[in-house]
C-alpha positions, -999 to +999 in steps of 0.1 A: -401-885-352-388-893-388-360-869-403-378-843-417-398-834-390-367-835-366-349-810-390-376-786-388-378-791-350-343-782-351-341-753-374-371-740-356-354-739-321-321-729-332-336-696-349-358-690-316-333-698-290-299-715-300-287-690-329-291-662-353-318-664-379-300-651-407-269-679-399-295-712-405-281-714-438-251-740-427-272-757-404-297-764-431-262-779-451-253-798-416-286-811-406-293-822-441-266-851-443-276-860-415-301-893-413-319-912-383-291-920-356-268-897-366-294-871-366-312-879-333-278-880-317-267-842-328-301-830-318-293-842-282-259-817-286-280-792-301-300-794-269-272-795-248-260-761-267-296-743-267-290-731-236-263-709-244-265-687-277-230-684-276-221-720-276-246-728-299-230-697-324-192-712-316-207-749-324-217-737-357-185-716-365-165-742-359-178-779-354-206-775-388-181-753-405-152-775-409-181-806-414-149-830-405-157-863-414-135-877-386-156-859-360-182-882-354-210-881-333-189-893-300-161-871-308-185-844-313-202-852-274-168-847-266-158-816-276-194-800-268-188-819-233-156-797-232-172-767-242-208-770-222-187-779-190-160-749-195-128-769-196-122-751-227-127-714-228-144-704-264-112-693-279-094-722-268-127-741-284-121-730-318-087-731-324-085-771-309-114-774-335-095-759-358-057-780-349-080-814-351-094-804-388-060-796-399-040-822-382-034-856-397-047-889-386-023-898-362-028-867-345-060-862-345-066-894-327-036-886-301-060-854-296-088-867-289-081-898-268-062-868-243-093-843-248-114-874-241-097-878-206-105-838-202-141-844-211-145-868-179-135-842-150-156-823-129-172-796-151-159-762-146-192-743-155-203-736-119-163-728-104-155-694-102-135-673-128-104-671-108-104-710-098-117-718-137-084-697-152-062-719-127-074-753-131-076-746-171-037-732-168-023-765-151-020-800-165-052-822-152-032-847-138-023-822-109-060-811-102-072-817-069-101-840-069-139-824-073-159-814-065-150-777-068-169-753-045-188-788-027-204-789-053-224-755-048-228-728-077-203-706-084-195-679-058-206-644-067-179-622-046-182-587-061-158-562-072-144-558-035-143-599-033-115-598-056-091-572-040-096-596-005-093-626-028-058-618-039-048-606-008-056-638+006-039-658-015-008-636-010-007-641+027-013-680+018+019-682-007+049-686+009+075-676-023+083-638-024+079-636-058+045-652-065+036-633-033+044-600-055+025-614-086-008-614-060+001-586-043+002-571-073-029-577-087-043-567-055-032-531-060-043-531-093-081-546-081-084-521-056-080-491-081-102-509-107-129-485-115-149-503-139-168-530-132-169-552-160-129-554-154-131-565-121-105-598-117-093-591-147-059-586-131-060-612-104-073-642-131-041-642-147-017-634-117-035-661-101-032-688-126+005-683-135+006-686-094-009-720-100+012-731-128+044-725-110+033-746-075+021-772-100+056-775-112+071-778-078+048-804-062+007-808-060+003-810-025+017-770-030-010-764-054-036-785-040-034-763-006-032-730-032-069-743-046-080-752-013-068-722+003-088-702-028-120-723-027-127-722+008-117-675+005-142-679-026-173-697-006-166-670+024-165-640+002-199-652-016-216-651+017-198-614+025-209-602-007-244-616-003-248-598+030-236-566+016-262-564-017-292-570+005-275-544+031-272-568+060-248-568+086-237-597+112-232-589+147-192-610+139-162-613+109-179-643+090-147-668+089-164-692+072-188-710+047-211-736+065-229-739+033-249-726-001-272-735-019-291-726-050-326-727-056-335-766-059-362-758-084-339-740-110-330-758-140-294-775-143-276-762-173-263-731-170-253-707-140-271-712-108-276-685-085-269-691-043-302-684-029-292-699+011-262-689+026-252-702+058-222-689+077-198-695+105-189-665+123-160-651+145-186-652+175-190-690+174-227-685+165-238-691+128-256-672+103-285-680+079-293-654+046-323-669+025-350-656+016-386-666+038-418-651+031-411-637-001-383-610+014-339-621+021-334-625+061-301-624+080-311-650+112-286-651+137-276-679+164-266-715+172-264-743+147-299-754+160-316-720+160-301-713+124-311-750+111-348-743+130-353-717+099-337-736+069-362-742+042-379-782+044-364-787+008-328-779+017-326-783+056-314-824+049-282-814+031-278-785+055-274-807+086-257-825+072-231-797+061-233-783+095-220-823+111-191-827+086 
């Protein structure tokens, strides 16, 4: 495809999908000093941006505003890396774009080699809110290795999920006063009315929890993030149950494992479509959906695996042997 035909590709998808139509102005500016490499290499970030309205919108505030000659194309795979892959949130986006346009050489280099590090952790895209405001808070050098969640989409744990979230965590933290940060939180989760604010207290409460086991030792906070990740996965499967109004016969104590729908497209949230849990009974529990309606199987391992889907019943075993 030779330039201007890419450009009009471009322009073309960011108007339908990637951005507002009356903001094409600066891309037309951007795209337009742009010439064969250069150019096929920003329409693979513009793809990688698409996806998103809002990161596409924040790209062009930001990355195209400034036009930074320093930020060349691998710098700018970087910092879309970053943003794509929610290590930075979009505030914290455009003021680092911001710092690196204003900073001087020497910086800007020191910058990038450390956000260049970032850029080559386990995304954060598919981790919960809660775990997401954590990891972001601490230094990366104390993260626990990925993946995050066994690699399964984010948990969906509902308004209620948070107020048993938090106290979780409080019974799991040892030190009175972070124990009174979460409990805390807790209180205020539970008399949350609206919502769209639900974890709004607990994301905070929680991460400054983080950021003060991070300073005492990372086998603290590593047990903290474990002790979270493995509330989070249950609480999904709780949640699950209760939207499709489905009870089990026991407590579920545990996620077995979840899984999204293996046809759905990569970027961008995934949604759990099979939930299998471990409950307080010793038998196991299976949510997915099977001729066209959500059923909640109960039994042993075998009888539960006996209904998995062919397309996900390999990685389900083998969940169910670790």
């Amino acid at each position: 495809m030779d330039d201007p035909a890419r450009r009009t590709a471009l322009l073309t998808a960011l108007a339908v999908h990637g951005d507002r139509p009356n903001r094409l102005e600066p891309w037309e500016a951007w795209l337009g000093a742009l010439h064969g490499e250069a150019l096929a290499d920003e329409a693979s970030l513009v793809a990688e941006l698409l996806p998103d309205r809002d990161h596409t919108s924040l790209y062009r505030r930001t990355v195209v505003h400034h036009a930074d000659p320093r930020m060349t194309g691998p710098i700018r795979r970087v910092l879309v890396s970053l943003l794509v892959n929610a290590h930075l949130s979009p505030t914290t986006f455009h003021d680092t774009v911001r710092d690196l346009a204003a900073a001087d050489d020497a910086t800007f280099h020191d910058r990038i080699t450390a956000l260049s590090i970032t850029a080559r952790l386990p995304g954060l895209a598919q981790v919960h809110s809660v775990m997401r405001q954590c990891l972001r808070a601490v230094p990366t050098d104390r993260w626990p290795e990925g993946p995050f969640h066994k690699g399964e989409p984010a948990p969906d744990i509902g308004a209620a999920g948070f107020v048993a979230l938090a106290g979780e965590l409080a019974a799991h933290v040892e030190d009175p006063e972070l124990r009174d940060r979460l409990l805390h939180a807790e209180s205020v989760e539970r008399r949350q009315t609206r919502s769209d604010m639900a974890g709004a207290s607990l994301r905070p409460q929680a991460a400054a929890v983080a950021v003060a086991l991070a300073e005492r030792s990372p086998p603290a906070l590593h047990a903290y993030l474990a002790c979270m990740d493995d509330t989070l996965r249950r609480l999904d499967i709780v949640h699950a149950l209760a939207k499709r109004k489905q009870a089990a016969s026991s407590p579920v104590i545990r996620a077995a494992y979840r899984a999204g729908d293996p046809a759905s497209v990569p970027a961008g949230p995934r949604a759990t479509t099979l939930h299998i849990a471990e409950l307080a009974n010793g038998t196991y529990g299976l949510l997915c959906k099977l001729k066209g309606r959500y059923r909640w199987i109960e039994g042993t391992r075998e009888e539960v695996l006996a209904s998995v889907p062919e397309a996900q019943f390999t990685d389900a075993v083998r969940a169910l042997s670790d």
